[in-house]
C-alpha positions in Angstrom: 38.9 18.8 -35.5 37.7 20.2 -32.2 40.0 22.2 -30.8 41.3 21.4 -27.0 39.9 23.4 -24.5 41.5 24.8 -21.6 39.9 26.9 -18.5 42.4 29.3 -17.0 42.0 30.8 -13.8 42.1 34.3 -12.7 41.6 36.6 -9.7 39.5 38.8 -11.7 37.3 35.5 -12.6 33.9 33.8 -11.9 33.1 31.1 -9.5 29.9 30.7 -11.7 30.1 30.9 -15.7 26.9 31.1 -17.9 25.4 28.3 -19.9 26.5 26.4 -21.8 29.9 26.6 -19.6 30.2 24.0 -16.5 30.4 25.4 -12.7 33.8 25.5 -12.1 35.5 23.4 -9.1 34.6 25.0 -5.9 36.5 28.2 -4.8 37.7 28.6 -8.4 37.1 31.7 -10.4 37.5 31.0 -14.3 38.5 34.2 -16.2 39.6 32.5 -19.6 38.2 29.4 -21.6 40.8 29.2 -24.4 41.0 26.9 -27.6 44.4 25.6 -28.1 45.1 26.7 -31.1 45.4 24.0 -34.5 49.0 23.0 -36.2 47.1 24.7 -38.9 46.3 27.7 -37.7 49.3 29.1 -35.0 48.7 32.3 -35.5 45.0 32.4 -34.1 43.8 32.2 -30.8 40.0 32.1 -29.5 39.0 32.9 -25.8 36.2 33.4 -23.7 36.7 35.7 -21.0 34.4 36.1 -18.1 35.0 39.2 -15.5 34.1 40.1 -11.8 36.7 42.7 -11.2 38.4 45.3 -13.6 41.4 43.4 -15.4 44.8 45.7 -15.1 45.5 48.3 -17.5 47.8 47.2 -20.1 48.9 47.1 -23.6 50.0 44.6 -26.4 53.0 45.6 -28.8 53.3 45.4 -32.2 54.9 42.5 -34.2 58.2 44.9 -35.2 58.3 46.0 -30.9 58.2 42.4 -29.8 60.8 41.6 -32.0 63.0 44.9 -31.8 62.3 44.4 -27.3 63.7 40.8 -28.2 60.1 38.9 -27.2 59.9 35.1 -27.8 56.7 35.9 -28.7 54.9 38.1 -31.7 52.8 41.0 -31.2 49.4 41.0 -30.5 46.6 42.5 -31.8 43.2 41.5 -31.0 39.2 41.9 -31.2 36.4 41.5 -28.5 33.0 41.0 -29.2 30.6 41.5 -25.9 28.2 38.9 -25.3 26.5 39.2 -22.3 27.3 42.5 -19.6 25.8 43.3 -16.1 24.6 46.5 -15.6 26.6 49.3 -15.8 29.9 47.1 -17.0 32.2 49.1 -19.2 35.5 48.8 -21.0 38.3 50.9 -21.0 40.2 51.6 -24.3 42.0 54.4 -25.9 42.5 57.9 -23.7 40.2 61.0 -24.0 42.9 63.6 -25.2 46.6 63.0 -26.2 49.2 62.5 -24.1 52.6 61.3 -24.0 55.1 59.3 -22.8 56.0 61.4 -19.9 52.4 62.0 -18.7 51.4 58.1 -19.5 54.3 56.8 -17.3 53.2 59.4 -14.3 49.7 58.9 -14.5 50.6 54.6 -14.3 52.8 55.3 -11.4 49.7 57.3 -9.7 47.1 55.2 -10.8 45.2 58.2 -12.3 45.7 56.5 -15.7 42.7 54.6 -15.0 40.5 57.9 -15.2 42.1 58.8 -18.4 40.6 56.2 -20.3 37.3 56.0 -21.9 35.1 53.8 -20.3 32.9 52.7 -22.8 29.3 51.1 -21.4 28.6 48.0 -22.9 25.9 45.4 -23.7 25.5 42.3 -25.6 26.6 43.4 -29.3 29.6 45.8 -28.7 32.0 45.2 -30.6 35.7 46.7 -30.3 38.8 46.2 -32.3 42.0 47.0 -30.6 45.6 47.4 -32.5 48.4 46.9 -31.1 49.5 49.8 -28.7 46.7 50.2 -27.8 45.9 51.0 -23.9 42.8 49.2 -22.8 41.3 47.2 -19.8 38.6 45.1 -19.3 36.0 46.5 -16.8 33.7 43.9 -14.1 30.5 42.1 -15.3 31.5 41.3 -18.8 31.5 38.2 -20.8 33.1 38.8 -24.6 34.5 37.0 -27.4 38.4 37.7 -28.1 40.1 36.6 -30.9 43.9 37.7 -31.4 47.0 37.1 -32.1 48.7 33.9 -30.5 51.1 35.6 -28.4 51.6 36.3 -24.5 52.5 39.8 -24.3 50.8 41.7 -22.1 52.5 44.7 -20.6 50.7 45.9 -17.7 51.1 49.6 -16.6 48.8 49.8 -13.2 46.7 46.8 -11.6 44.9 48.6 -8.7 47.4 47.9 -6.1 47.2 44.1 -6.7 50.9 42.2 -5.8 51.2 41.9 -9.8 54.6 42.9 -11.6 54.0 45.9 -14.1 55.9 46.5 -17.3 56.2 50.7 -17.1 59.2 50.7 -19.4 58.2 48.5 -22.2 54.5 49.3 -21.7 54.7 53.5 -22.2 57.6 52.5 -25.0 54.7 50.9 -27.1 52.2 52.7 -25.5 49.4 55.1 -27.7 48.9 58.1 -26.0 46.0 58.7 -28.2 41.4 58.0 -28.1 40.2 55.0 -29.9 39.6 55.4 -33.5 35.9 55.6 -33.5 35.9 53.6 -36.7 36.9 50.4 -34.6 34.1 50.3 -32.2 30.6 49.5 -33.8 27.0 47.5 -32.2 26.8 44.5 -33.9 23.1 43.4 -34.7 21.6 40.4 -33.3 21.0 38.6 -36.2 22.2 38.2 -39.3 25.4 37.9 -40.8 27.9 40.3 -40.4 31.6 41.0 -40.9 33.8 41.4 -37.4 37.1 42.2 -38.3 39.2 42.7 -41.5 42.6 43.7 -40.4 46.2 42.6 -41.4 46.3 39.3 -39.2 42.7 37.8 -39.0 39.4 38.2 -40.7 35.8 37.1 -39.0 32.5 37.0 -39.6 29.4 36.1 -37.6 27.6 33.8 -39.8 23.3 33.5 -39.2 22.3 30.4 -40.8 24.1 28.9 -44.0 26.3 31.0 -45.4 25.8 32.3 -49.4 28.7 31.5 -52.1 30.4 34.6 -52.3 31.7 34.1 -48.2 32.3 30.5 -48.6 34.9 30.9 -51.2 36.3 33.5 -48.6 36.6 31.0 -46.7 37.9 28.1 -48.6 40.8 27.8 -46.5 41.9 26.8 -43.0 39.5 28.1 -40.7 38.4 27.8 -37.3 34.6 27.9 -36.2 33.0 29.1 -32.7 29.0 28.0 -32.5 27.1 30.2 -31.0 23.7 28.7 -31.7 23.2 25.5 -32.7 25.1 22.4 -33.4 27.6 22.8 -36.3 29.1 19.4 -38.2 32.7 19.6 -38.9 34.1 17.1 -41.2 31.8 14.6 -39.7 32.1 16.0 -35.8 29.2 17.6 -33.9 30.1 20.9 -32.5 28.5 23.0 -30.4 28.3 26.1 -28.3 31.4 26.7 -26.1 33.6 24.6 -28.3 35.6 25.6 -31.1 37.0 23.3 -34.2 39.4 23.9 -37.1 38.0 23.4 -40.6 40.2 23.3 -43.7 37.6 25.4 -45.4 33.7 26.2 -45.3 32.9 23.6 -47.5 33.8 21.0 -44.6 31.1 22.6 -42.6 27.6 21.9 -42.9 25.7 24.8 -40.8 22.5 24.9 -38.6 19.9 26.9 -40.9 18.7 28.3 -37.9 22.5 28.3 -35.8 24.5 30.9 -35.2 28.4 31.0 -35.7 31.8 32.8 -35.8 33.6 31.8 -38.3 38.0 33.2 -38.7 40.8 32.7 -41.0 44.0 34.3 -41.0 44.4 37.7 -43.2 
């Protein structure tokens, strides 16, 4: 089933979005094309997200902080895979020394926070995985992948002066003083297939070409399935680049030998 798409406008968005994505309207700036997520598969959602300015700085909570900060909502954790950057485009994630609560709510009142993150320069390839708590923002010029958690948390803790509500308290209360774990950011080759993310709420892989026995059975359940290259047939249904579809295993799929695809299952 191809999933329902959905463009979401942003201030931080583009009035033009690369192929295979339509110009949007006139005067509107797309930051999010999103994939409403399957009765199947609630837990999982799949964006694009396209940037011309820095996003805020902000942070997700866990599943046990939503909860215990009485959120409708889950936690969120998430994963962002860099597909296309302008030069000298950058994401911020983690801090470069400790700090603490005292010195994280300070620094988001002055706006220094921004400096104390890493800005990471990026390219087609990078690859980040980011945990719940952790402090990140998305810089200007990039175009990524996310897959996460369905959930609308986002606690922001500074947003450049923009006329944006923040979330200081609950944002430094689940707030990571702390760098990125070097393990969770990697360069992702261009071809080939490769694992993304293994964590405790979704696994996925980028898939060159038809995929061998041992990650089909992986995937013998519910699934969902983002071409990247090539046209993909899901139970019967032609899918292509900048769509997603649900699958209720691998085995439902019959691949492009020479496509590209992302293919994610919950943990």
């Amino acid at each position: 089933m191809k999933l329902t798409t959905r463009s979401v406008e942003k201030p931080w968005g583009r009035a033009v979005l690369p192929a295979p994505f339509q110009a949007p309207d006139a005067g509107a700036r797309i930051g999010e094309i999103w994939f409403v997520p399957p009765p199947e598969l609630p837990s999982l959602l799949v964006k694009y997200i396209f940037t011309s300015e820095k996003l805020s700085v902000q942070v997700h909570p866990s599943d046990a902080q939503a909860a215990a900060m009485g959120e409708s909502d889950g936690g969120k954790e998430e994963c962002w895979l860099v597909i296309d950057a302008e030069p000298g485009a950058t994401l911020g994630v983690g801090f470069r020394e400790t700090v603490d609560a005292e010195t994280l709510r300070a620094a988001a009142l002055d706006g220094s926070i921004e400096n104390m993150l890493v800005w990471h320069p990026v390219q087609a390839g990078d690859f980040f995985y980011i945990p719940a708590g952790t402090v990140h923002a998305i810089g200007a010029g990039v175009s990524l992948i996310e897959i996460q958690q369905n959930s609308d948390i986002t606690y922001r803790l500074y947003d450049y002066g923009r006329p944006r509500e923040l979330h200081l308290d609950r944002g430094v209360a689940v707030g990571r003083g702390v760098p990125l774990d070097p393990a969770l950011r990697r360069v992702i080759p261009a071809e080939g297939t490769v694992e993304l993310a293994s964590g405790p709420y979704f696994t996925a892989h980028r898939v060159d070409g038809v995929p061998d026995a041992v990650l089909a059975d992986a995937y013998a359940g519910p699934c969902l399935v983002v071409p990247r290259r090539g046209e993909m047939l899901v139970d019967g249904d032609v899918v292509r680049p900048g769509e997603c579809a649900s699958a209720p295993g691998m085995g439902a799929v019959r691949f492009d030998p020479a496509g590209q695809v992302i293919v994610i299952r919950p943990a």
